[in-house]
C-alpha positions in Angstrom: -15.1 -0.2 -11.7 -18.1 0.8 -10.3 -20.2 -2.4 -9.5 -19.1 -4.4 -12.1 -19.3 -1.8 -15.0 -16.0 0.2 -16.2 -16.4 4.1 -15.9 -15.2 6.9 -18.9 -15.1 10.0 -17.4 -14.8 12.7 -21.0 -14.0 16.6 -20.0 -13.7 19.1 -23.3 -11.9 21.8 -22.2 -10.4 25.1 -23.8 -8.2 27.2 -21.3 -9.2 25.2 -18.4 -5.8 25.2 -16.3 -7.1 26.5 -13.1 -10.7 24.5 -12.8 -9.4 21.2 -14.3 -7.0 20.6 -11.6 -9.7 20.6 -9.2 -11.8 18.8 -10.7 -9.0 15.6 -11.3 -8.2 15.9 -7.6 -11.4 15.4 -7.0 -12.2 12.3 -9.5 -13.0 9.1 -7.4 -11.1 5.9 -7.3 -13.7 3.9 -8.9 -13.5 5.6 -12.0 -11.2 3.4 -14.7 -10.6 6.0 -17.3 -10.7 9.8 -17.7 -9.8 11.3 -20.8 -9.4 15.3 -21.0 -10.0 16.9 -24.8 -7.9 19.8 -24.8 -9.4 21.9 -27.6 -6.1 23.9 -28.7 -6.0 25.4 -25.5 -3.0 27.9 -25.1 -2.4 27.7 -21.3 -1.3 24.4 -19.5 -4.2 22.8 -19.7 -2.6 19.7 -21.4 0.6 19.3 -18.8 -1.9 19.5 -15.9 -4.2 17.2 -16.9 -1.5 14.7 -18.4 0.6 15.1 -14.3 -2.6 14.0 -12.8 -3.0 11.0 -14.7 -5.7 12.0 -17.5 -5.7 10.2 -20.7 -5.0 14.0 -22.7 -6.6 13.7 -26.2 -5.3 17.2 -28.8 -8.0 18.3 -30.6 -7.1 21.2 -32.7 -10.0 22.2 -34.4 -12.3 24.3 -31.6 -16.1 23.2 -30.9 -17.6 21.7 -28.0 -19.6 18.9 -29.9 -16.2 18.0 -31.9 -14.1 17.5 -28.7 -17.3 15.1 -27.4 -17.1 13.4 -30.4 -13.0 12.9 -30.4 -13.5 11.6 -27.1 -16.4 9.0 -27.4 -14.0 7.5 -30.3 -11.7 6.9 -27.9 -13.7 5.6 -24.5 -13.5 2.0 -23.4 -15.6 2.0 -20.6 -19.1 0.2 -20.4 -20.7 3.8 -19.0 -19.4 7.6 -19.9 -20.3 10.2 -17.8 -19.0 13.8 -19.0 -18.7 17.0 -17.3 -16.7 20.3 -17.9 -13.4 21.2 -16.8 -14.1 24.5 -15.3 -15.3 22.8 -11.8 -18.7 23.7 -11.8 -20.1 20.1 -11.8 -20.1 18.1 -8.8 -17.6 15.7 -9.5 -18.3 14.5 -5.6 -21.6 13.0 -6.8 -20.4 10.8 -9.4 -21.8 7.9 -7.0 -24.9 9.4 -6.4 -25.2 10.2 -10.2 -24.5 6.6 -11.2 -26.8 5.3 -8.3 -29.8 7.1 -9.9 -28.9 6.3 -13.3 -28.9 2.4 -11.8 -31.8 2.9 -9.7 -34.2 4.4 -12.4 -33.3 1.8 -15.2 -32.4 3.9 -17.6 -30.3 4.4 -21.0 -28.7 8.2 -20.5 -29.4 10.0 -17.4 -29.6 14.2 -17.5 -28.1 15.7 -14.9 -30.1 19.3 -14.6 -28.8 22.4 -13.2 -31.8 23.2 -11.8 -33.1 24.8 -9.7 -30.0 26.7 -9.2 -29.0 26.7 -5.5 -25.8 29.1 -5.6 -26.5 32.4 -6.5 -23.2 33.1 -7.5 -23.4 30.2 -10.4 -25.6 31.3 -13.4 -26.7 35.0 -14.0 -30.2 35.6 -14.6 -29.2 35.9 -18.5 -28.3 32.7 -18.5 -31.0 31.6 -16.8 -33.5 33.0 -19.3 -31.7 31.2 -22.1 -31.6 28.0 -20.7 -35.1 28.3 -19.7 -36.3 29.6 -23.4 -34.0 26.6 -24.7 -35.6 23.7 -22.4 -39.1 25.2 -23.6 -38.3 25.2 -27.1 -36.3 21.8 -26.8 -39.7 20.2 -24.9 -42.3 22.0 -27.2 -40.5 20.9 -30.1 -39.7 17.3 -29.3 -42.3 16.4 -27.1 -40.9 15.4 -24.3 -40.4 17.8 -20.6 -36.5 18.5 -20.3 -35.6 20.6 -17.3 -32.0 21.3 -18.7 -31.0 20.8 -22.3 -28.2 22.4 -21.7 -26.6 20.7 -19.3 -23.1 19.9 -19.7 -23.3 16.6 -17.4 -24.5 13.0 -18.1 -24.1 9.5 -17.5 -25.5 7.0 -20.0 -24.3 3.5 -21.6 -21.7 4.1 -24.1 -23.8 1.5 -26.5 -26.0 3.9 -27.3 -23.8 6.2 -29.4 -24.1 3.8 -32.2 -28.0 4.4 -32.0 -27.2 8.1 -32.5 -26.7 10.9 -35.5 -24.5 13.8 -33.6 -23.7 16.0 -35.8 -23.5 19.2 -34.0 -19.5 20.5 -33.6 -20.5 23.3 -31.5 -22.1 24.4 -28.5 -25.4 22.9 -30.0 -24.0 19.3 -29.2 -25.4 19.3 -25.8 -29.5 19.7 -27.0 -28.7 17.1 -29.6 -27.5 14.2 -27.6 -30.4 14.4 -25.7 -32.7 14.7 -28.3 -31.0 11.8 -30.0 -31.9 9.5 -26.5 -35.3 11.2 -26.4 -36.4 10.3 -30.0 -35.0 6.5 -29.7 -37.8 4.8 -28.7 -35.1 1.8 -27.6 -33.0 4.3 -25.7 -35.0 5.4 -21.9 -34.2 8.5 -20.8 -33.9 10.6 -17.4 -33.8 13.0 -15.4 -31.6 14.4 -12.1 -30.9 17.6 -10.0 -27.3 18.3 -9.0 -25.3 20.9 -7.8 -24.4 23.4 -9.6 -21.7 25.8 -8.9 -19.4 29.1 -10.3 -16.6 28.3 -12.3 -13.1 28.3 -12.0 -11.3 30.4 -15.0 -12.9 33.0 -17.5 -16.1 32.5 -19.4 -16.5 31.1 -22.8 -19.6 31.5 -23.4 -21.1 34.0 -25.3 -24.8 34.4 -24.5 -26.6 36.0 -27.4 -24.9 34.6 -30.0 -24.8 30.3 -28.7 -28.3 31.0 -27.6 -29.4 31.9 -31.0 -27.8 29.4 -32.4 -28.8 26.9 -30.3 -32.6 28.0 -31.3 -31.9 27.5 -35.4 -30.3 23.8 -34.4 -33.5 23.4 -33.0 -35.4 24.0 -35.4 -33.4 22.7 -38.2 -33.0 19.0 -36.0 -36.7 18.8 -35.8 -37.7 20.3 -39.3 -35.1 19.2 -41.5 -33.6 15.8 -40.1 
């Protein structure tokens, strides 16, 4: 509990067995509930999870939106806040997260990567496509978002039922924001963090989710 509200913590994760021991050491006390989506990993994501005391949800078919949405079914708490399993979200700020998110009265709080402190945690590729996304994200719906790609976010778990999240892939992430940011009901913010490199290999492939990313766009604000 985290005065007086019950904390979710979600974490998707695909072949996370190095970072997402780090990051459950590092998981405060006041946190009531964290539930790991292991999305058919192969390694020992699972049994490392499961031995620190995460809630381990199987979720066989791969996608990043369709492990979030496994998980949100299954959260109890009065707030989620979500974040990947590859260490690269300060999971030291949760407090200072959920003291902004208090402190600005909002709905669902962004927690944006940038500007990017450690040199060593986003290459200038991905950079440029975040960057192009935010734009494109802002032009298109109105509304300045540093980091529509961000991975990290606290917000009340009410809202879901205020919200059509369709998205199964990496797309997921510019839709739950837009979702907030098109609610008139729902308020919506904004916060710098940390960022850092990751522990374990890459899944990302640039050219190919950024692309994608820009037809969601599109076809969210077009065509929905």
């Amino acid at each position: 509990m985290y005065k007086d509200r019950s904390l979710t913590v979600i974490i998707p994760c695909l072949n996370e067995e190095q970072g997402i021991e780090s990051v459950l050491r590092a998981m405060p006390d006041f946190v009531d509930e964290v539930i790991v989506v292991d999305n058919n990993s192969t390694d020992r994501t699972s049994e490392v999870a499961a031995s620190l005391g995460a809630k381990v949800i199987r979720e066989e078919v791969r996608g990043y939106g369709r492990s979030y949405k496994r998980g949100f079914a299954q959260a109890t708490g009065d707030m989620i806040i979500t974040l990947d399993g590859d260490h690269s979200y300060p999971v030291d700020a949760l407090s200072y997260l959920i003291e902004a998110f208090l402190h600005l009265d909002v709905d669902f709080l962004n927690a944006s990567r940038f500007p990017v402190r450690d040199p060593r945690a986003m290459s200038f590729k991905h950079k440029f496509g975040n960057l192009v996304l935010s734009l494109a994200t802002s032009i298109l719906f109105f509304r300045w978002v540093r980091d529509s790609q961000s991975g990290m976010w606290v917000f009340r778990r009410s809202i879901l039922k205020q919200m059509k999240l369709e998205s199964d892939g990496m797309a997921f992430s510019e839709e739950i924001k837009i979702e907030a940011l098109r609610n008139r009901h729902i308020r919506f913010g904004e916060i710098s963090i940390q960022y850092s490199s990751r522990l374990g290999e890459k899944k990302l492939n640039p050219w190919r989710d950024g692309f994608r990313n820009l037809a969601f766009l599109a076809k969210k604000r077009f065509f929905r």
